[in-house]
C-alpha positions in Angstrom: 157.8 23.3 128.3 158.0 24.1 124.7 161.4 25.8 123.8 160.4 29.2 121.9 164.0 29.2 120.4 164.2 26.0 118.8 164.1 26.1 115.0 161.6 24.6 113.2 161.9 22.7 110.5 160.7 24.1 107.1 159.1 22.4 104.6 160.5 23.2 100.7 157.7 22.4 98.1 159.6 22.2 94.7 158.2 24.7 92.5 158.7 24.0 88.4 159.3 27.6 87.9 161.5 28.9 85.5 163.4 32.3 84.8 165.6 33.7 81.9 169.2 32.8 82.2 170.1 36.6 82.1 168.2 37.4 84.8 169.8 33.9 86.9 173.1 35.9 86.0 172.4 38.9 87.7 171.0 37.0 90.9 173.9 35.1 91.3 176.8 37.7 90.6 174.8 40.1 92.9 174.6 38.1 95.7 177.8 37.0 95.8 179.1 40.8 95.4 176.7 41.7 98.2 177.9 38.7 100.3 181.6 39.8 99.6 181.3 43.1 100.8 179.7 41.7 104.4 175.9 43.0 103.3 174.2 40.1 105.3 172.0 37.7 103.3 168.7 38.8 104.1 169.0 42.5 102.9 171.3 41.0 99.4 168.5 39.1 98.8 166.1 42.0 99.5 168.0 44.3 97.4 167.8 42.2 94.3 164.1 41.6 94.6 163.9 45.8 94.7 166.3 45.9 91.2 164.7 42.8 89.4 162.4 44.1 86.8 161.4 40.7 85.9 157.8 39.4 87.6 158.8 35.7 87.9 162.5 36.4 89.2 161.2 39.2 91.5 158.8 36.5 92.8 161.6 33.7 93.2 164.2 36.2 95.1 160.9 36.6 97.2 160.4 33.4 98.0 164.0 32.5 98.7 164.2 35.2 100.9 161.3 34.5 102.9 162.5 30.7 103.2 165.8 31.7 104.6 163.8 34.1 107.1 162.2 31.4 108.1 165.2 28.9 108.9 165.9 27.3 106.0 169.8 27.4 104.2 170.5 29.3 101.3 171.1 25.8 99.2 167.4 24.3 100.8 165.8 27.5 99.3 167.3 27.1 96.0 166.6 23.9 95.8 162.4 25.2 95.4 163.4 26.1 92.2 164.8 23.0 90.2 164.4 24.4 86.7 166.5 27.0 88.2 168.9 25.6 90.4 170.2 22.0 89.2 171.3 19.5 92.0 174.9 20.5 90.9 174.3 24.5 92.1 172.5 23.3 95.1 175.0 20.7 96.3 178.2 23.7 95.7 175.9 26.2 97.7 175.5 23.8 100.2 179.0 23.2 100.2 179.5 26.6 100.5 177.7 27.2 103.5 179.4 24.2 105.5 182.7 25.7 104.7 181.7 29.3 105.5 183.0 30.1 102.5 179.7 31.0 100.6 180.6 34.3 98.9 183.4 32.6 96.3 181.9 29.3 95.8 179.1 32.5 94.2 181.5 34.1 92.8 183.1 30.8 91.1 179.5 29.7 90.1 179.3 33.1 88.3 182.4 32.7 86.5 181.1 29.2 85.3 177.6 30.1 84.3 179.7 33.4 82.1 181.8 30.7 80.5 178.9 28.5 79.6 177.3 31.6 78.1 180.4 32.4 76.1 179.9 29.3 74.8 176.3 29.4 73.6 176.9 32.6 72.5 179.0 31.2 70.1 177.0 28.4 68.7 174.3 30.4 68.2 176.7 32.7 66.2 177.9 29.9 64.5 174.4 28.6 63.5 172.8 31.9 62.6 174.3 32.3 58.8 173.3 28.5 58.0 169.8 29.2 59.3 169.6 31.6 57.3 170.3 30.5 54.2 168.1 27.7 54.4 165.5 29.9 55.5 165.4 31.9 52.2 166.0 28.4 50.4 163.0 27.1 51.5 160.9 30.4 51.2 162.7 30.2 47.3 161.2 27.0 46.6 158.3 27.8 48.0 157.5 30.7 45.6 158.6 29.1 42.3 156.5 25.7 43.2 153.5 28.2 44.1 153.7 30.7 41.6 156.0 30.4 38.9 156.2 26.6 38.3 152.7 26.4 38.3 151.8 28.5 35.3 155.1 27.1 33.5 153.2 23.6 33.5 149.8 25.5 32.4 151.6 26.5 29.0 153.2 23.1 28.4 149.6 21.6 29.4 147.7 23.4 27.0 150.4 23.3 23.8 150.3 19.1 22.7 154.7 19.1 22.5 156.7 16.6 23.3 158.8 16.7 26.4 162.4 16.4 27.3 162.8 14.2 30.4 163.6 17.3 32.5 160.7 18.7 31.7 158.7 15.6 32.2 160.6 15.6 35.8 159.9 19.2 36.2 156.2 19.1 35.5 155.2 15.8 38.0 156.7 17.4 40.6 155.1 20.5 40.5 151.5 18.8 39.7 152.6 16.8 42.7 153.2 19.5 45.1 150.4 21.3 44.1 147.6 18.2 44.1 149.2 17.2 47.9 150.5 20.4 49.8 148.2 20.2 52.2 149.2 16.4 52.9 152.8 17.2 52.4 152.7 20.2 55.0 150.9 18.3 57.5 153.2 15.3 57.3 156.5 17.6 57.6 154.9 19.2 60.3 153.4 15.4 62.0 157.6 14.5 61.4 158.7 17.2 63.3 156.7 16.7 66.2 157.5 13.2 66.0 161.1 14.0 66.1 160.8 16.3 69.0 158.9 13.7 70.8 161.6 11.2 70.5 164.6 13.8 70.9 163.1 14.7 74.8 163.6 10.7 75.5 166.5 10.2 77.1 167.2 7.0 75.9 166.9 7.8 72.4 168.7 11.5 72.6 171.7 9.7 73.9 171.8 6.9 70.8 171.9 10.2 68.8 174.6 12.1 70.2 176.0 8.7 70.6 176.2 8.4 66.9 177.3 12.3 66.7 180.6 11.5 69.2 181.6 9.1 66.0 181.1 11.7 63.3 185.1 13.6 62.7 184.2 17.0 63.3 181.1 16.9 65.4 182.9 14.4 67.5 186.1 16.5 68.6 183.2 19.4 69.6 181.2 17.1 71.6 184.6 15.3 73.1 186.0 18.7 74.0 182.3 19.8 75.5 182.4 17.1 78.2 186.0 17.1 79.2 185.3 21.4 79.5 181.8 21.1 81.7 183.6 17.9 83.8 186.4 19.4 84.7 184.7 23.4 85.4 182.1 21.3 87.8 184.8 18.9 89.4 187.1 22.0 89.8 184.3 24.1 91.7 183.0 21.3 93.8 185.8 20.7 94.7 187.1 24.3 95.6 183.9 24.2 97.6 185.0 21.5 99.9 183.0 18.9 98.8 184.8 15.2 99.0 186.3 13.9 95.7 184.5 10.7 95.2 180.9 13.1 95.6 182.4 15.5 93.3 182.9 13.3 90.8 179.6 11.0 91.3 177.9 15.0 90.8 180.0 16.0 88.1 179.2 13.3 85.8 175.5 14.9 85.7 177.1 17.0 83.0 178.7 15.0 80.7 176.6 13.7 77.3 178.7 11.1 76.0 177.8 7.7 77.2 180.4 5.8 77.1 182.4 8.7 79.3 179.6 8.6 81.9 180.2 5.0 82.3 184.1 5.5 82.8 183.7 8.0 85.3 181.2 5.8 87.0 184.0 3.2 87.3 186.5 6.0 88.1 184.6 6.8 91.3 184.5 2.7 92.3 188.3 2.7 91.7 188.4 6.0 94.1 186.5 4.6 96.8 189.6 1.5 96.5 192.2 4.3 97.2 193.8 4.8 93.6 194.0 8.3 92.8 191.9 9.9 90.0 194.6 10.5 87.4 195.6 7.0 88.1 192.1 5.9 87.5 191.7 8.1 84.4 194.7 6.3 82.6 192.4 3.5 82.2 190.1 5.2 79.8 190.5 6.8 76.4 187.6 9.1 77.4 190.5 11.6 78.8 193.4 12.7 77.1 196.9 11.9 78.0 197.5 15.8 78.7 194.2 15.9 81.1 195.8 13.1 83.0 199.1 14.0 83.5 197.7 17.6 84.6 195.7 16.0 87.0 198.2 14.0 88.2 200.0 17.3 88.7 197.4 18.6 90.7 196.5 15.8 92.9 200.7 15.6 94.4 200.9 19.4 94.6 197.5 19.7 96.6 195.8 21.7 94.1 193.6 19.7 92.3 190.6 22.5 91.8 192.7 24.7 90.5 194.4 22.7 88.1 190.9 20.8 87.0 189.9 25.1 86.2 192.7 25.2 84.1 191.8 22.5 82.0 188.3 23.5 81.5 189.7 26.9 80.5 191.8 24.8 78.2 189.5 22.7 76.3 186.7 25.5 76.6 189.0 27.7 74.2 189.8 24.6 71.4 186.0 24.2 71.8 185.7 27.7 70.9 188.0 27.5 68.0 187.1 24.9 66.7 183.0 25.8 66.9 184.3 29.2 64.7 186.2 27.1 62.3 183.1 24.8 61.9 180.9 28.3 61.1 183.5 28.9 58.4 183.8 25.7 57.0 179.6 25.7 56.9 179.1 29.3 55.1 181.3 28.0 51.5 179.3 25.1 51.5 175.9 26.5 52.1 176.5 28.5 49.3 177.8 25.7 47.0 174.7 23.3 47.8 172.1 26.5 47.6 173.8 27.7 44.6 173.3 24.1 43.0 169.6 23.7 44.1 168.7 27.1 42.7 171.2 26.8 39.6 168.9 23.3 38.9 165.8 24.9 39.1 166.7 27.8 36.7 168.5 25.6 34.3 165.2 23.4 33.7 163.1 26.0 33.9 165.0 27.8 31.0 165.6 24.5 29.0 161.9 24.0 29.5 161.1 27.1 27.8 163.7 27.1 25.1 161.8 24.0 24.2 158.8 25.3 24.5 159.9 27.9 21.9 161.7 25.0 19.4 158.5 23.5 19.1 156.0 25.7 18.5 158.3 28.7 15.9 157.1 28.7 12.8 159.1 25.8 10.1 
């Protein structure tokens, strides 16, 4: 006799959808503010389809709802959406669900995905002046090779002077420009793509940042990057109940640097032998001596998440800093190295005419 009760098993078709990180936000704070306050799942979930204004995000919510109707976890619904939900949200939901204690693994998740912002927020503040000012740079040297250069060179073309080598600089270039812009805008534009084509390889993106993580100031940003994101995803896997040696296998999913990836991959053999992980850590220049005697702290007290959060706060804010004091080291410089371009321009173009004038006065 078939058994009407029984639950069938539902099938989740990965679905490469994607949805702004704002409206993510507001999914993931909302339900676990619904979930908090005992709304049951079903009617969270149909509440923030009803408040979403966005089409795709109203159609997600949708469809996670209707999977959960249907049997499946919260954590097997998200994981539909994988350019939504990486493995590391799926795997703390999941978590969160075996342990009954959904609502703040959401609420920890929410604090994360703030802090991440935070930190976006800032570079993008930080990179916003410099793009700028190259912006108008280029649109500078644009014009004057266009327009002004151009009918400079006419007048020294038609009058038989001689020419200073400045000026002799100062004219092939512009003749080049203007014989080959078409070639020249097509190749910057076929080098670009190029570049963007070789940056979405993973192989070659991590020699780059490889080579970043060696350059002074770029390399104390990146250092302080992975430490902050390892230790925020170790700290809230692990609040969520999810074994140490897992957490950290997961957790190294977020770090860039290779040669850290390949330390915490022999971190999580020397776990599986019983050493603890701030034993393990020692080992490794990848973590700073204060990260490991913290953590070392944490694992004899019994509070290891909590103690991992503090550290991400930690480095999170010297990341901070030191991403502001980068944006105010950038902006003097900018303006010395515009100021010089533009200055070299001018000052040809002027000593061009002055001897355009010497030679053709009368004697």
């Amino acid at each position: 006799m078939l058994n009407l009760l029984e639950k069938k098993e539902v099938k989740i078709v990965p679905l490469k959808v994607g949805i702004p990180f704002s409206e993510k936000l507001t999914m993931v704070e909302s339900l676990s503010i619904m979930l908090e306050s005992g709304i049951p799942i079903l009617e969270a979930l149909d509440s923030i389809k009803e408040d979403s204004t966005h089409p795709t995000a109203k159609r997600v919510v949708a469809a996670i709802a209707d999977s959960v109707q249907r049997g499946s976890t919260l954590a097997e619904s998200f994981s539909a959406f994988p350019k939504i939900f990486d493995d590391i949200f799926v795997n703390t939901v999941k978590a969160g669900e075996d342990s009954g204690s959904l609502d703040k693994v959401l609420t920890d998740i929410t604090e994360s995905m703030k802090q991440n912002e935070e930190l976006k927020s800032d570079i993008r503040g930080a990179m916003f002046y410099p793009a700028i000012v190259l912006f108008f740079l280029a649109i500078y040297l644009v014009l004057m090779f266009a327009f002004v250069l151009p009918r400079i060179v006419a007048v020294f073309n038609k009058l038989n002077v001689p020419k200073t080598l400045p000026t002799q600089i100062l004219i092939s270039t512009t003749l080049f420009v203007n014989k080959y812009y078409l070639i020249l805008t097509a190749a910057a534009i076929l080098s670009l793509a190029i570049f963007l084509f070789l940056i979405s390889k993973k192989e070659i993106r991590a020699s780059v940042v490889g080579v970043f993580f060696k350059l002074p100031l770029f390399g104390s940003l990146l250092k302080y990057l992975d430490i902050s994101s390892f230790s925020r995803t170790l700290s809230l896997l692990l609040s969520a109940g999810i074994p140490i040696i897992r957490a950290v296998e997961t957790s190294t999913q977020v770090v860039i640097n290779k040669k850290t990836k390949e330390a915490l991959s022999q971190i999580t053999h020397k776990l599986t032998e019983g050493k603890t992980l701030a034993e393990s850590m020692k080992d490794y220049s990848s973590f700073p001596t204060l990260m490991t005697r913290i953590v070392s702290t944490g694992e004899k007290t019994g509070k290891l998440d909590e103690v991992l959060a503090e550290i991400a706060t930690h480095y999170h804010m010297k990341l901070r800093r030191q991403v502001k004091q980068l944006s105010t080291l950038l902006e003097p410089v900018l303006i010395i190295v515009v100021g010089i371009i533009m200055g070299l321009v001018v000052i040809v173009i002027i000593s061009s005419i002055y001897q355009l004038i010497g030679q053709v006065r009368p004697r």
